[in-house]
Structures are given as C-alpha cells and as structure tokens.
C-alpha positions as a printed Julia matrix, in Angstrom:
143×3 Matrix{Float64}:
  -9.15  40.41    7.58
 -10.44  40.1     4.07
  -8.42  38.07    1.25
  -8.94  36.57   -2.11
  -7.33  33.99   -4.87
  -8.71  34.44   -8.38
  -7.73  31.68  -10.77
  -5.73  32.77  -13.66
  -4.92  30.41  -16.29
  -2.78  31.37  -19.43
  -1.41  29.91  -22.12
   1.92  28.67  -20.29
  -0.13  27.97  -16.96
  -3.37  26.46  -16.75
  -2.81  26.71  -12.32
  -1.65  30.08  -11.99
  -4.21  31.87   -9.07
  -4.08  35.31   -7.96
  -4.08  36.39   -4.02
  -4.78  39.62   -2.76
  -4.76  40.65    0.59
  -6.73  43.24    2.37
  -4.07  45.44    2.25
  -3.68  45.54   -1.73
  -0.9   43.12   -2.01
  -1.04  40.27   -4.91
   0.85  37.84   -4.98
   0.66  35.34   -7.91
   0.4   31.11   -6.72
   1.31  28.11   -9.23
   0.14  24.87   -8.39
   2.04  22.99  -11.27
   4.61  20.79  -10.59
   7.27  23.54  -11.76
   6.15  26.33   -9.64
   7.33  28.37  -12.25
   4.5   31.58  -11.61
   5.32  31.62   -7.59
   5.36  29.49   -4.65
   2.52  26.71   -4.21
  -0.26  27.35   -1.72
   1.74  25.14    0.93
   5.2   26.62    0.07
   3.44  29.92    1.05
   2.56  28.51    4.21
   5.62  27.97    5.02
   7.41  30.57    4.05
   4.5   32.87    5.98
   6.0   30.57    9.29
   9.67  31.72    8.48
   8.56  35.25    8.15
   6.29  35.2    11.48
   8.73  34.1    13.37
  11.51  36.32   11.83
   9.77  38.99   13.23
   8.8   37.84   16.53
  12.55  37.03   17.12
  13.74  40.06   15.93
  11.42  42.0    17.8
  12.54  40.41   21.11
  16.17  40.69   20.76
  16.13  44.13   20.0
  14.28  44.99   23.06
  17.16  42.83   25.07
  19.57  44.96   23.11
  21.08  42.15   21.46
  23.07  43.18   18.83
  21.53  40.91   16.46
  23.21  41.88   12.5
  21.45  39.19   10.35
  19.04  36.36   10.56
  17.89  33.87    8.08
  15.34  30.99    9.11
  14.66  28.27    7.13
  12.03  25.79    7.13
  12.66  21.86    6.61
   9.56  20.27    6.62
   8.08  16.98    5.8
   3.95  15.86    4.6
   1.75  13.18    5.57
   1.15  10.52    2.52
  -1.99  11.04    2.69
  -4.87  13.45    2.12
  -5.73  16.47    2.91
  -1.41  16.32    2.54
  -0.24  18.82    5.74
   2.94  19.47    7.52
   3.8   16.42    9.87
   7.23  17.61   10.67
   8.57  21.01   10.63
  12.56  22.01   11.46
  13.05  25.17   11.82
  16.63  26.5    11.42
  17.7   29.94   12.94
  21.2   31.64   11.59
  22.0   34.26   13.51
  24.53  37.05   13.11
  26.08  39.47   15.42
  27.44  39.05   19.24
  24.84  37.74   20.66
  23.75  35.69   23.31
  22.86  32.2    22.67
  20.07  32.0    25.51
  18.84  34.89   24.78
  18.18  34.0    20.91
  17.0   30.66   21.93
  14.86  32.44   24.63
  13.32  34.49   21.26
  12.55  31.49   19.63
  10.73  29.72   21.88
   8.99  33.04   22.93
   7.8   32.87   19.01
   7.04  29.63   19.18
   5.02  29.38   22.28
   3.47  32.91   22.84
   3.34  34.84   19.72
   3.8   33.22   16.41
   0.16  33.26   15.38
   1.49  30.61   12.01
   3.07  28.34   14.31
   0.11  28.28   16.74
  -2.09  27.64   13.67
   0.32  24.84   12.29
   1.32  23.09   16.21
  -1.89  21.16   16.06
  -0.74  19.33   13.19
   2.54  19.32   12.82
   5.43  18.79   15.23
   7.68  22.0    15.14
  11.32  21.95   16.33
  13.53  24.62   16.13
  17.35  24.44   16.18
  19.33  27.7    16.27
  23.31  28.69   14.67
  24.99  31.1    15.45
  27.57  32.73   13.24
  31.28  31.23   14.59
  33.24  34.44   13.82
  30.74  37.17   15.81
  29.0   35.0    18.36
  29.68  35.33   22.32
  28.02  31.83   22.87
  26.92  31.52   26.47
C-alpha cells in the first residue's frame, strides 16, 4: 500500500497538503485552526475509525440477516495534553435503524472492535475505545 501528502500552500492557506492514495483518490488536509480546505490529519483518523467499523458492522449483520436500514457512528474522542497529542479516549456511538436485534448489533461491534477493525487495532494501544450502541425507538425489536 503506497500513499502520499504533498504540501500545497495558497494564498488563503499556507497548511493545505494533498493525499493520494494508491488507488488514485486525493483528498485535500488543512492543518489551520479553521479546517476550512478538509479535515486535519487527526480528524481523518478518526473519521477512517467510524468508516472501518461501519463496514465491519454492516458486513456482519447482513450475513445474520438483520434487517439493518441505517447506521451512523460517531466518534467522541478526547487528546493527551501533551506531545506527540493522540487519542486517549475514544466513544464510539452506534445509531442503528431497522428491526433489529440488539445482541446481535452489539455482537457486530465488538466483532469490529476485537477481530477486524484494522483502525481500531492500530488506535487500542493508545487509546481506550468504548463503544455504546442506540437503537432507533420506533423500528427496534430490542432483545
């Protein structure tokens, strides 16, 4: 796996950077304090965490033929003081749509976390993930 960042100041950005993945993507990073160009390198991270184990989860509970309609995860996390500044506490927050099955979702998310999510694996050795998971009141089964 091949990628690259390419710094790319203009006029209204001196910390604008360029990423490109292997794959051709590019995706433009701002490391000002108004993040006005894109997401910082860390916001990145964490958004790559969401989206990791998004998939995982989805993944899973269509092969238990869940009938899983939405999910959203966000990421609440908090930094160390000092540097180099990483995640010390991440809460992750799973909304889930359609009647499912609440152990079987929160069986999917500690599948990702434990067995599959390559981000969180990378991120567990410094920061203390927890995940906490909603279901939608109006389609949920529950138990």
């Amino acid at each position: 796996m091949i990628a690259s960042s390419e710094w790319k100041p203009n006029q209204s950005n001196p910390q604008s950077f360029l990423a490109r993945s292997e794959s051709g993507h590019c995706l433009t990073l701002d490391t000002s304090d108004e993040h006005a160009d894109g997401p910082s390198p860390v916001e990145l991270v964490l958004m790559a965490l969401c989206s990791c184990t998004s998939v995982d989860v989805v993944s899973i509970l269509q092969k238990k033929r869940e009938p899983l309609t939405g999910l959203t995860v966000t990421a609440h996390a908090s930094r160390r003081d000092e540097h180099p500044r990483s995640f010390q506490s991440i809460r992750l927050v799973y909304k889930v749509s359609g009647v499912v099955n609440r152990k079987a979702v929160e069986d999917a998310v500690a599948l990702s976390k434990n067995k599959y999510c390559s981000v969180s694996a990378m991120l567990t050795g410094t920061a203390s993930i927890h995940a906490e998971v909603e279901l939608d009141p109006s389609d949920s089964i529950g138990d």
